[in-house]
TIVO-2410 file (N, C-alpha, C; in nm, 3 decimals):
# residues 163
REC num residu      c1      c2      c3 atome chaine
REC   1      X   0.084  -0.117   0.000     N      A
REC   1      X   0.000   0.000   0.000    CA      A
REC   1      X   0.089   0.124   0.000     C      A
REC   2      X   0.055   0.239  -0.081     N      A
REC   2      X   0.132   0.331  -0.088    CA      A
REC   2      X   0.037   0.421   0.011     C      A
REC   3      X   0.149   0.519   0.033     N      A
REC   3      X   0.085   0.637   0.163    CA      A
REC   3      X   0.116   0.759   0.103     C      A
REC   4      X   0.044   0.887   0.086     N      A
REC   4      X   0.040   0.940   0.048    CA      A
REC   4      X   0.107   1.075   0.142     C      A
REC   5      X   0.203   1.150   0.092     N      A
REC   5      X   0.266   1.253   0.147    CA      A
REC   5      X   0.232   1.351   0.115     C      A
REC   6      X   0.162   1.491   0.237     N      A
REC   6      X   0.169   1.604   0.209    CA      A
REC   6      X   0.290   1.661   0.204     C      A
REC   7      X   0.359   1.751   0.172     N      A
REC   7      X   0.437   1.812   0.129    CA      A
REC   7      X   0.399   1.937   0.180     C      A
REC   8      X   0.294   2.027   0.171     N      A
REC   8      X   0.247   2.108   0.268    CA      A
REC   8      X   0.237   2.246   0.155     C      A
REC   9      X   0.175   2.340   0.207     N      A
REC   9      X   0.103   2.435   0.141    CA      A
REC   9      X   0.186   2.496   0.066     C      A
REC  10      X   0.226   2.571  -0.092     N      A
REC  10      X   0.301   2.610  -0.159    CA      A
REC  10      X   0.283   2.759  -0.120     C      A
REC  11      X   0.345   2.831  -0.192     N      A
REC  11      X   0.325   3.005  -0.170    CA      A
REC  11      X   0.232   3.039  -0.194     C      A
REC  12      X   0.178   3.162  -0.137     N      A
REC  12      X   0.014   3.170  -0.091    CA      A
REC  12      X  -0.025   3.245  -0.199     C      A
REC  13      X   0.061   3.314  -0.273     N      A
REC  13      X   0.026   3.354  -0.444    CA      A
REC  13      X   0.075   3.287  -0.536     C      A
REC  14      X  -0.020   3.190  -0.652     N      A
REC  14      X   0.021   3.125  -0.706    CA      A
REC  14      X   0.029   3.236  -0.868     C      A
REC  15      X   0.120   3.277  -0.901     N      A
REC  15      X   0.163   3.367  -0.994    CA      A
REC  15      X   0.106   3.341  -1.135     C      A
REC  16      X   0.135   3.204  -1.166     N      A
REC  16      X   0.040   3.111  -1.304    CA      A
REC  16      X  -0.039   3.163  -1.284     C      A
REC  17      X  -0.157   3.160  -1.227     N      A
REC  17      X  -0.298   3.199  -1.201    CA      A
REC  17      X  -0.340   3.319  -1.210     C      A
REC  18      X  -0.263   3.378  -1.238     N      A
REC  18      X  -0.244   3.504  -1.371    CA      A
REC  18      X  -0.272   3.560  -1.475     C      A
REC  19      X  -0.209   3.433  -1.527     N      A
REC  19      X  -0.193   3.404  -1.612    CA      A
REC  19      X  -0.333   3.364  -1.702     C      A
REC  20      X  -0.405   3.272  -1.623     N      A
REC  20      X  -0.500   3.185  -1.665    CA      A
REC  20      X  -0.620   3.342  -1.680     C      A
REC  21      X  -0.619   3.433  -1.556     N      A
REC  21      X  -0.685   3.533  -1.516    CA      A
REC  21      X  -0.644   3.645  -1.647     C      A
REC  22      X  -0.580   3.644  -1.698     N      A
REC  22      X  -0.517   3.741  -1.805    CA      A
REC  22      X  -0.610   3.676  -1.937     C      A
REC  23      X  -0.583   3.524  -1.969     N      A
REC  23      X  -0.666   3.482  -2.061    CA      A
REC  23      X  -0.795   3.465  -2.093     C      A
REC  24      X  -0.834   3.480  -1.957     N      A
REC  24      X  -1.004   3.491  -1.953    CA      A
REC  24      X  -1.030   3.666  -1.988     C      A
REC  25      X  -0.953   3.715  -1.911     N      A
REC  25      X  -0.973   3.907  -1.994    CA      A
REC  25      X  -0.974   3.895  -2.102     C      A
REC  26      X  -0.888   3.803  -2.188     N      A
REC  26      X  -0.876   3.852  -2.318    CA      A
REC  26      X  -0.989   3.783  -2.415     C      A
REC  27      X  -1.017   3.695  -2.394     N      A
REC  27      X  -1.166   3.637  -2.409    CA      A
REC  27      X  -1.291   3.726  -2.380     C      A
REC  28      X  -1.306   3.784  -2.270     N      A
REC  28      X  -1.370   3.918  -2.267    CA      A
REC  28      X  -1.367   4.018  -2.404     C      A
REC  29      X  -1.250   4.035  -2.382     N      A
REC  29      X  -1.214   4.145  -2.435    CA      A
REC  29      X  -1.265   4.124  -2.568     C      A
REC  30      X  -1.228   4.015  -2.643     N      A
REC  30      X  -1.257   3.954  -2.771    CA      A
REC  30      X  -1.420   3.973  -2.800     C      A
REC  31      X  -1.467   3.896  -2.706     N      A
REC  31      X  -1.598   3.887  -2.671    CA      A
REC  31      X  -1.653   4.036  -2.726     C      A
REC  32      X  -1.650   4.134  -2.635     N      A
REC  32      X  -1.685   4.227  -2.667    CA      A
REC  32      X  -1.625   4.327  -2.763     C      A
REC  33      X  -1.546   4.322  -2.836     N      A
REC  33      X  -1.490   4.369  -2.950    CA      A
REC  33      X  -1.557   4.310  -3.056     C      A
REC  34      X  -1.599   4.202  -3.076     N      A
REC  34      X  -1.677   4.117  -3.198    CA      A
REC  34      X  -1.813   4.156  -3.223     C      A
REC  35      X  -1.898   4.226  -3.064     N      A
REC  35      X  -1.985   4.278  -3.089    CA      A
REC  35      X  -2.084   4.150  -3.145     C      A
REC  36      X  -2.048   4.014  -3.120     N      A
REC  36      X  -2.132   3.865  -3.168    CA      A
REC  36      X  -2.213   3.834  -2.986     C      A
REC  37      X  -2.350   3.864  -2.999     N      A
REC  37      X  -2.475   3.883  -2.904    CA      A
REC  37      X  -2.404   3.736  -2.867     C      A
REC  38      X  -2.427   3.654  -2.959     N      A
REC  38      X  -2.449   3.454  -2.890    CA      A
REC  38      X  -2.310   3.461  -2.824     C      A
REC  39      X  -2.184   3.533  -2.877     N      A
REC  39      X  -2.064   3.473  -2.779    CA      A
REC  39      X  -2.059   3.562  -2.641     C      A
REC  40      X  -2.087   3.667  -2.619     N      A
REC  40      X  -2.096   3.788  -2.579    CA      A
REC  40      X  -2.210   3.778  -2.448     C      A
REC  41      X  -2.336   3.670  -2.496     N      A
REC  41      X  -2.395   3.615  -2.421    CA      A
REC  41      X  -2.323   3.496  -2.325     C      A
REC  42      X  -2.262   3.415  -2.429     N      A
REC  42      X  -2.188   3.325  -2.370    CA      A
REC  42      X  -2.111   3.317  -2.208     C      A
REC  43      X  -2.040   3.410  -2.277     N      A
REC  43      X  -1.924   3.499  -2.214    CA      A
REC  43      X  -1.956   3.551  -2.045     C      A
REC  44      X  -2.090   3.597  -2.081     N      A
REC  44      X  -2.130   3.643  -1.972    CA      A
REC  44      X  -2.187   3.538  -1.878     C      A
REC  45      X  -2.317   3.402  -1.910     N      A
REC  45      X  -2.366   3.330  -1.855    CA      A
REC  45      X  -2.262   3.240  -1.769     C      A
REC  46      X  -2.180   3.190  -1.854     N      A
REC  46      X  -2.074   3.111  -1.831    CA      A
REC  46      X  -2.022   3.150  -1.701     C      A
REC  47      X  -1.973   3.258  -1.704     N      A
REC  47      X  -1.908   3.336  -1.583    CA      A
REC  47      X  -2.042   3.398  -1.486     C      A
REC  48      X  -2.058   3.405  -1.514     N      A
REC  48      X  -2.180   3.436  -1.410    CA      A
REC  48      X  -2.228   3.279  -1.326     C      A
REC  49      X  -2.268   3.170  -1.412     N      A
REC  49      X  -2.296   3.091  -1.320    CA      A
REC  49      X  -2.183   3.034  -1.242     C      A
REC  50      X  -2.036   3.053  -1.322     N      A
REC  50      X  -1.923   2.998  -1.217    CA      A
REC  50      X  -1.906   3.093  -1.105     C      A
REC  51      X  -1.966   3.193  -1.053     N      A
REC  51      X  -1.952   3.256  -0.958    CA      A
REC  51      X  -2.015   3.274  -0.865     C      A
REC  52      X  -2.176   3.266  -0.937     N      A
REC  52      X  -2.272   3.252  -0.830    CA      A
REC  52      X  -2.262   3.066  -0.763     C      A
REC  53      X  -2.227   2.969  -0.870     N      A
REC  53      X  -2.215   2.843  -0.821    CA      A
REC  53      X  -2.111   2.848  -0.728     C      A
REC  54      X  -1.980   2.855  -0.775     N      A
REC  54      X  -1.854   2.858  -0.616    CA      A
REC  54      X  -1.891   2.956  -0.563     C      A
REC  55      X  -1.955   3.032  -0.515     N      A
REC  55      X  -1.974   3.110  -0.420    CA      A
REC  55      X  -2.121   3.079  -0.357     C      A
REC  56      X  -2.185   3.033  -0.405     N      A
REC  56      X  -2.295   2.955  -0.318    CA      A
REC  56      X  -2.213   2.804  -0.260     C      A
REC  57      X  -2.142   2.734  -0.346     N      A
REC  57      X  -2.097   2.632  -0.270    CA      A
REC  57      X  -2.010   2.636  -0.168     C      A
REC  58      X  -1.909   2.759  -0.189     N      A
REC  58      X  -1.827   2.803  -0.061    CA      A
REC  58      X  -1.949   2.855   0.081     C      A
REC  59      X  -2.016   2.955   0.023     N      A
REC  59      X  -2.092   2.953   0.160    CA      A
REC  59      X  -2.185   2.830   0.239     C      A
REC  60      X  -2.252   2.757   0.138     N      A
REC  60      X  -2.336   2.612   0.196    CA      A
REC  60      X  -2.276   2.512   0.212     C      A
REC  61      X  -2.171   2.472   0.114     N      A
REC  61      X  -2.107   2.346   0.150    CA      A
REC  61      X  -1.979   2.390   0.268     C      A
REC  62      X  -1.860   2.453   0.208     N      A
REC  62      X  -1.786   2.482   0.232    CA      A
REC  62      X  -1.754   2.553   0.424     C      A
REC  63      X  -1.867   2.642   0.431     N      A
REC  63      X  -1.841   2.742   0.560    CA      A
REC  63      X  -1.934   2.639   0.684     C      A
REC  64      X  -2.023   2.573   0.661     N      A
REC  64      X  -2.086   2.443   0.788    CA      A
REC  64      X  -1.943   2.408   0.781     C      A
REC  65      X  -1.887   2.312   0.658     N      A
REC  65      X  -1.761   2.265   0.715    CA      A
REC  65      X  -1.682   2.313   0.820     C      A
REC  66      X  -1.637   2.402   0.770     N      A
REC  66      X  -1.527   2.516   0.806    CA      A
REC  66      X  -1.579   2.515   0.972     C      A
REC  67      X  -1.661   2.543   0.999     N      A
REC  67      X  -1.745   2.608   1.104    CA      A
REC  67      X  -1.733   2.449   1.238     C      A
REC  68      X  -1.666   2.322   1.213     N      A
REC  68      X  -1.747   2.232   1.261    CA      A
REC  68      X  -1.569   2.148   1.283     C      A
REC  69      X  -1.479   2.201   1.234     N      A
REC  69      X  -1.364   2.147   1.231    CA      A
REC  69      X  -1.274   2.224   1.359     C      A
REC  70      X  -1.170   2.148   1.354     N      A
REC  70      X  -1.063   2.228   1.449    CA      A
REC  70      X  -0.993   2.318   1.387     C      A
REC  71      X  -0.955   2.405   1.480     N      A
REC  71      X  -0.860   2.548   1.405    CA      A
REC  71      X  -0.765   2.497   1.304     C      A
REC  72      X  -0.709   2.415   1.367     N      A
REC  72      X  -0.564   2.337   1.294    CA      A
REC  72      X  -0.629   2.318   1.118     C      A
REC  73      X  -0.729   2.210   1.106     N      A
REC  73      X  -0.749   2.177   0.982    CA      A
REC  73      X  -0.845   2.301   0.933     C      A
REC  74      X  -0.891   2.372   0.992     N      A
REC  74      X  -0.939   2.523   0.902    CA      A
REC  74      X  -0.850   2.587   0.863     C      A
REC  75      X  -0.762   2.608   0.935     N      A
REC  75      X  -0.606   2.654   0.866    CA      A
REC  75      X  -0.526   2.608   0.758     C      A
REC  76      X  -0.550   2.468   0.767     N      A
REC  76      X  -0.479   2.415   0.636    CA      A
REC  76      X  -0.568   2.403   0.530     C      A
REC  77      X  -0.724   2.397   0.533     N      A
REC  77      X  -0.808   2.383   0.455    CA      A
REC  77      X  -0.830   2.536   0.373     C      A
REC  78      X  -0.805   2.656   0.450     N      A
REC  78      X  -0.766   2.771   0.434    CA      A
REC  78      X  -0.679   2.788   0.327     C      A
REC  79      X  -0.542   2.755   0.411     N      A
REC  79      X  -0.418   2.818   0.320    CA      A
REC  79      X  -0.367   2.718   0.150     C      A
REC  80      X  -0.466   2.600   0.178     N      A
REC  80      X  -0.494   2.580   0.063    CA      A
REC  80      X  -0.611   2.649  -0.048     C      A
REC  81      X  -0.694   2.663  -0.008     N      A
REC  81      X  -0.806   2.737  -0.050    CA      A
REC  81      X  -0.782   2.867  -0.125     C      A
REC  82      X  -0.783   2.959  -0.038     N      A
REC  82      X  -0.699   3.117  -0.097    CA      A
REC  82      X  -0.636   3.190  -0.205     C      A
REC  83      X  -0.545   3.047  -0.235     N      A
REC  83      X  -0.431   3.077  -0.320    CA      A
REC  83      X  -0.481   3.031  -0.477     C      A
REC  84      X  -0.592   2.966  -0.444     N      A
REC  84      X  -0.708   2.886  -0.564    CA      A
REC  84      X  -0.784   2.985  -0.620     C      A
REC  85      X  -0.884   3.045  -0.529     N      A
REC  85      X  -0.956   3.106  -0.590    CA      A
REC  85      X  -0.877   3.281  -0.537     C      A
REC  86      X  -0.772   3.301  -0.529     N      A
REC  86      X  -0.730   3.447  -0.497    CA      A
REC  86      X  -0.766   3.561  -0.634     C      A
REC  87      X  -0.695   3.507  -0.775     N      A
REC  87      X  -0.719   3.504  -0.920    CA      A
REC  87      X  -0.846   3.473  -0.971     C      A
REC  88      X  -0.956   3.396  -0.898     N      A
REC  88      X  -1.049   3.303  -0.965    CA      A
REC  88      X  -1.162   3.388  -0.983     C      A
REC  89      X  -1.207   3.404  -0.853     N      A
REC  89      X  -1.296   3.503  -0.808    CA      A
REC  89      X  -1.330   3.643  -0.892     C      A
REC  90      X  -1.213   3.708  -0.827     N      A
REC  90      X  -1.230   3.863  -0.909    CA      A
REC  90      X  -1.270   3.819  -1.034     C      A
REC  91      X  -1.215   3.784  -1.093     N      A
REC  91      X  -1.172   3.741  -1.242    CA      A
REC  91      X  -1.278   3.707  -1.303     C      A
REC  92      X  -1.380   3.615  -1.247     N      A
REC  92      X  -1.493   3.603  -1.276    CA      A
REC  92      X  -1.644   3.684  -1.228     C      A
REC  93      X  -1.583   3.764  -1.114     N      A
REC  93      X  -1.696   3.897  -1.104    CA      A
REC  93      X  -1.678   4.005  -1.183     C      A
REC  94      X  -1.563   4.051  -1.256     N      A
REC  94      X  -1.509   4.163  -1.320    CA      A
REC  94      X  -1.616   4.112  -1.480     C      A
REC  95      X  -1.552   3.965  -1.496     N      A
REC  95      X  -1.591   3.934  -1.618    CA      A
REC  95      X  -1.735   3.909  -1.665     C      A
REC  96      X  -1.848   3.855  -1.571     N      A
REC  96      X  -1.979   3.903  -1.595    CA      A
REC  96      X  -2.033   4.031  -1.587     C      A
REC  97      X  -1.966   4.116  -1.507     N      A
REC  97      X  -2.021   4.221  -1.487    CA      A
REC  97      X  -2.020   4.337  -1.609     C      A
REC  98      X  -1.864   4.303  -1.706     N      A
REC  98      X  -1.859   4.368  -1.807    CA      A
REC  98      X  -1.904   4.357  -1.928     C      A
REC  99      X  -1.906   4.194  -1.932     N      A
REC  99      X  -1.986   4.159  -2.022    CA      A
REC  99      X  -2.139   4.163  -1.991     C      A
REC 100      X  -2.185   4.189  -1.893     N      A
REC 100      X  -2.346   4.207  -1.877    CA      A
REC 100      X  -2.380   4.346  -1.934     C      A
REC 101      X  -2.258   4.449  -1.877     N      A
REC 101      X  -2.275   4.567  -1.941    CA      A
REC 101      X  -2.268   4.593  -2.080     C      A
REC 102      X  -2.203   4.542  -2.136     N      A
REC 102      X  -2.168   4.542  -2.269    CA      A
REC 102      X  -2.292   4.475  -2.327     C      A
REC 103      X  -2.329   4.365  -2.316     N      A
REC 103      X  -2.463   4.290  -2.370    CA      A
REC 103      X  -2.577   4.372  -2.385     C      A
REC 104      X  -2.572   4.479  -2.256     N      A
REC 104      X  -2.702   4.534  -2.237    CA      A
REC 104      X  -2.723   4.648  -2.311     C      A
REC 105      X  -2.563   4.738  -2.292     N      A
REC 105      X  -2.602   4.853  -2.400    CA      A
REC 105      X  -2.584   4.819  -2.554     C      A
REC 106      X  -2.543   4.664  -2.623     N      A
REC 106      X  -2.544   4.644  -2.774    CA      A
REC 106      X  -2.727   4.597  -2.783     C      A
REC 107      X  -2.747   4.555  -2.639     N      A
REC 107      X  -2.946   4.513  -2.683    CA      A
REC 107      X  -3.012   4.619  -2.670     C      A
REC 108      X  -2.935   4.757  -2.643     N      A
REC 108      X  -3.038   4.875  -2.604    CA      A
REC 108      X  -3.066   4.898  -2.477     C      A
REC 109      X  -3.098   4.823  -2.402     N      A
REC 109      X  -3.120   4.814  -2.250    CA      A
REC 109      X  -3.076   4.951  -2.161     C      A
REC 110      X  -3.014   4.973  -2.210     N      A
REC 110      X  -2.919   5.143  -2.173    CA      A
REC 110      X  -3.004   5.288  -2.198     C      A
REC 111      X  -3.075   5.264  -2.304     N      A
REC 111      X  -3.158   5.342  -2.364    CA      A
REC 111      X  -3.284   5.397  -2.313     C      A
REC 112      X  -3.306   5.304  -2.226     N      A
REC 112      X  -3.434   5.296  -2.183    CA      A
REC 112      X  -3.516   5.421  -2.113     C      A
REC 113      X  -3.638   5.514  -2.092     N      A
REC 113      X  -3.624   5.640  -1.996    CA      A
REC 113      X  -3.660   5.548  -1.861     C      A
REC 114      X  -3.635   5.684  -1.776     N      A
REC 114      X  -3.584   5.704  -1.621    CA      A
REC 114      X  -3.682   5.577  -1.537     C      A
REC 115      X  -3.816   5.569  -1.556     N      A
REC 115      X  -3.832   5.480  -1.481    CA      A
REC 115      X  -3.783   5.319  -1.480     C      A
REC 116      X  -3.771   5.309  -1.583     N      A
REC 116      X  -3.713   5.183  -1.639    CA      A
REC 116      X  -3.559   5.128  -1.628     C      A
REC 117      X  -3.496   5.283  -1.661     N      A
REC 117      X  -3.383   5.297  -1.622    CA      A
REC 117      X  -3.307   5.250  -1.473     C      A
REC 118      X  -3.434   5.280  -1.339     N      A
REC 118      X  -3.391   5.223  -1.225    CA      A
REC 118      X  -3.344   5.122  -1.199     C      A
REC 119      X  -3.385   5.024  -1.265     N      A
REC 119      X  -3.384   4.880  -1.230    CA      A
REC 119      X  -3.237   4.850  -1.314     C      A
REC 120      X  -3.168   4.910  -1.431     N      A
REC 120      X  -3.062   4.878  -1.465    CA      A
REC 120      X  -2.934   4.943  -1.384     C      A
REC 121      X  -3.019   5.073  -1.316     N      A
REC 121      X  -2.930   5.117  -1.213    CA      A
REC 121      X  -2.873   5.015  -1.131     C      A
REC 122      X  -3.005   4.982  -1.072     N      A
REC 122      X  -2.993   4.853  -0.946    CA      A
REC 122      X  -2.922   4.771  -0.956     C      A
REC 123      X  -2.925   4.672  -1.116     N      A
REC 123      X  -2.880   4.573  -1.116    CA      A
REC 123      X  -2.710   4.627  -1.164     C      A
REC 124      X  -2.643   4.709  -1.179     N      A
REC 124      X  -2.496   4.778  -1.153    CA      A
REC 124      X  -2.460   4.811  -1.034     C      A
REC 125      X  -2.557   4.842  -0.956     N      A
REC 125      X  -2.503   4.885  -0.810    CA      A
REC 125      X  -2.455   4.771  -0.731     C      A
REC 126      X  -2.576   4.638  -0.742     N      A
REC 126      X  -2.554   4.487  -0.683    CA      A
REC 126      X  -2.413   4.443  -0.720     C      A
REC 127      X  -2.393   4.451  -0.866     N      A
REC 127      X  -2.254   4.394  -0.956    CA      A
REC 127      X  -2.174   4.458  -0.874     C      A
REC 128      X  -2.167   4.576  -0.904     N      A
REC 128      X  -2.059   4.644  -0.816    CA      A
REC 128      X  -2.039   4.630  -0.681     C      A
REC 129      X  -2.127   4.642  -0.564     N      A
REC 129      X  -2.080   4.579  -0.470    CA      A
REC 129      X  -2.064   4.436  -0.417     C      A
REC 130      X  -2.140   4.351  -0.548     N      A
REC 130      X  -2.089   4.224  -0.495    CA      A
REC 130      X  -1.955   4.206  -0.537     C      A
REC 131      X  -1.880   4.268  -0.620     N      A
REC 131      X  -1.713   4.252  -0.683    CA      A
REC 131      X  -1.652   4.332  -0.537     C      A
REC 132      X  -1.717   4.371  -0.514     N      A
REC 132      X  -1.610   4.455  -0.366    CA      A
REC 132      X  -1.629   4.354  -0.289     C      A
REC 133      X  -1.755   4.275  -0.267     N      A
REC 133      X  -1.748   4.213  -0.165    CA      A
REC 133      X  -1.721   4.092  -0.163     C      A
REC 134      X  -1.681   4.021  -0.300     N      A
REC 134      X  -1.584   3.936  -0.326    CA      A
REC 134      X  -1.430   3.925  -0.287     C      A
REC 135      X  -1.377   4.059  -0.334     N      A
REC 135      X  -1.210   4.086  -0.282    CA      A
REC 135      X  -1.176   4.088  -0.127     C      A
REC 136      X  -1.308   4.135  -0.041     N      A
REC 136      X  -1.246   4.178   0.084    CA      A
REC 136      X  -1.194   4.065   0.172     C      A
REC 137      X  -1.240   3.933   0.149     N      A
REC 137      X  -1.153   3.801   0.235    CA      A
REC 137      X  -1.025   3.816   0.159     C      A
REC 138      X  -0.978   3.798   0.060     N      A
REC 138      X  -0.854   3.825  -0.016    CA      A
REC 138      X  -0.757   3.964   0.024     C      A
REC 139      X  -0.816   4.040   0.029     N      A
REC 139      X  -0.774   4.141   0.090    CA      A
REC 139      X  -0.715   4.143   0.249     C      A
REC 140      X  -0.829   4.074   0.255     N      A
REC 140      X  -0.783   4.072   0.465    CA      A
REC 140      X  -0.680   3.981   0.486     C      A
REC 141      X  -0.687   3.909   0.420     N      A
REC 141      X  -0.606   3.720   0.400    CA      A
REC 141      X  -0.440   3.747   0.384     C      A
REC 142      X  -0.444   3.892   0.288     N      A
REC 142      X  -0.321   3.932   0.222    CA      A
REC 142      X  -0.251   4.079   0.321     C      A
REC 143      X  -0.349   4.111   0.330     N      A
REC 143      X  -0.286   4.256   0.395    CA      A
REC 143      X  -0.290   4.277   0.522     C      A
REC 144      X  -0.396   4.267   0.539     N      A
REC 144      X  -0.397   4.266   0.726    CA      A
REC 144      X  -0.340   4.199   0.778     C      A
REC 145      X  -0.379   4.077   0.783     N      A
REC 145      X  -0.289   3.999   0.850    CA      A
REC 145      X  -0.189   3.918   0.800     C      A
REC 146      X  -0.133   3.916   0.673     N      A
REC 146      X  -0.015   3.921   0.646    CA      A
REC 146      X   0.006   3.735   0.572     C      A
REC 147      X  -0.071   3.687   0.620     N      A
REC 147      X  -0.074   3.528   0.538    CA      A
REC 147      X  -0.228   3.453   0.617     C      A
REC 148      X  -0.247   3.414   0.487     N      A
REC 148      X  -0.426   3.361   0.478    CA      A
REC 148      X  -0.395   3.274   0.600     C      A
REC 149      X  -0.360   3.181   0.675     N      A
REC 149      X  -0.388   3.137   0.770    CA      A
REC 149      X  -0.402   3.187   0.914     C      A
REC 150      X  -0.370   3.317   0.884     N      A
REC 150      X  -0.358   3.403   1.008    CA      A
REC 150      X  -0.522   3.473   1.073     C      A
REC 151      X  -0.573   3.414   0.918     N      A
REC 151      X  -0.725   3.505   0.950    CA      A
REC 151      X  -0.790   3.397   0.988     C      A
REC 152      X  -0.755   3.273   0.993     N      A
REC 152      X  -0.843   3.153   1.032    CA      A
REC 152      X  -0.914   3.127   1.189     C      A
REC 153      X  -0.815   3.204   1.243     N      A
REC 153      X  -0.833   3.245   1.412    CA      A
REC 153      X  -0.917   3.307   1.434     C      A
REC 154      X  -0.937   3.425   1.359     N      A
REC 154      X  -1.050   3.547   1.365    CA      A
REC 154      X  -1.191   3.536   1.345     C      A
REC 155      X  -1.210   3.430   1.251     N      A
REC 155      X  -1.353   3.416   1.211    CA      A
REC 155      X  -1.425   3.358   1.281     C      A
REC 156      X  -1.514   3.458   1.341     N      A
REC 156      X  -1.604   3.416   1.442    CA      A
REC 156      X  -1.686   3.297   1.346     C      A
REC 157      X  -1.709   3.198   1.465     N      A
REC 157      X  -1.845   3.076   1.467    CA      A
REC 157      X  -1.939   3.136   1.510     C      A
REC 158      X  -2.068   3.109   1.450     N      A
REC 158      X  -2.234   3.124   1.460    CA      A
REC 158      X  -2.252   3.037   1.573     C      A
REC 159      X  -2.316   3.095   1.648     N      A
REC 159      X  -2.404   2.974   1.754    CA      A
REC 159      X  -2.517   2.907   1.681     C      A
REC 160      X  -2.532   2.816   1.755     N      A
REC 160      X  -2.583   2.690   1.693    CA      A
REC 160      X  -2.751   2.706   1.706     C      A
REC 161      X  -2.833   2.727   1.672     N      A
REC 161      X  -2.963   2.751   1.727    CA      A
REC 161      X  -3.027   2.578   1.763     C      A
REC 162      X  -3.057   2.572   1.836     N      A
REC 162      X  -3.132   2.459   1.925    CA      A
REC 162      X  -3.290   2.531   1.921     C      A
REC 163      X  -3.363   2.434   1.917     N      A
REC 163      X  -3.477   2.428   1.941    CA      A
REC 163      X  -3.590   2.310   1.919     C      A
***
């Protein structure tokens, strides 16, 4: 029987992942330079459901976990984690959000008068602060406290409701 060796967490910015994050811009970018609705649509759905999906699965699957383990393995489950989606994330909130914009003013949607107009307000204001409120664990992970496992201490647990 073979046994399997961790080797243990690599550097907490994985630099490739960049890379990969650079090529999806430029796919964007393409995207919306072609001014083609079906890729442009594409472009946008695609990324949109990979964001709302890992980010619904990080909060339901992922955070009970998190929430139910010892510090030790939240930490390592952490400082593996981080360095995955550090690139992933943004990358894919930046990228629906521009391509939603872009989709909307080549369908007209932009055009629309003022009452109608609200609701495209709305749905830019949400985009926009859900992309802020995507970065700020990344942010805290990196700057504040100086390496993603350091914030693993901090995050308060929910009490448990009984009843």
């Amino acid at each position: 029987m073979t046994a399997i060796t961790d080797t243990g967490p690599g550097q907490l910015i994985r630099w490739h992942y960049l890379g990969y994050a650079l090529v999806a811009l430029g796919v964007m970018t393409v995207a919306i330079v072609s001014h083609d609705h079906w890729f442009l649509n594409f472009v946008h759905v695609i990324c949109g459901v990979l964001w709302t999906g890992i980010d619904l699965f990080m909060g339901f699957v992922i955070g009970p976990i998190l929430r139910k383990v010892s510090l030790s393995v939240r930490r390592e489950i952490i400082v593996r984690l981080v360095p995955r989606t550090l690139f992933l994330m943004p990358t894919l909130s930046i990228i629906t959000g521009t391509t939603g914009w872009f989709l909307a003013k080549d369908l007209g949607f932009l055009d629309v008068p003022w009452p109608q107009f609200g609701w495209v307000a709305a749905a830019l204001a949400l985009v926009v602060l859900m992309t802020i409120r995507s970065r700020v664990p990344a942010i805290c992970c990196q700057q504040i406290c100086g390496f993603a496992s350091s914030c693993v201490g901090q995050i308060p647990t929910l009490p448990r409701l009984t009843g």
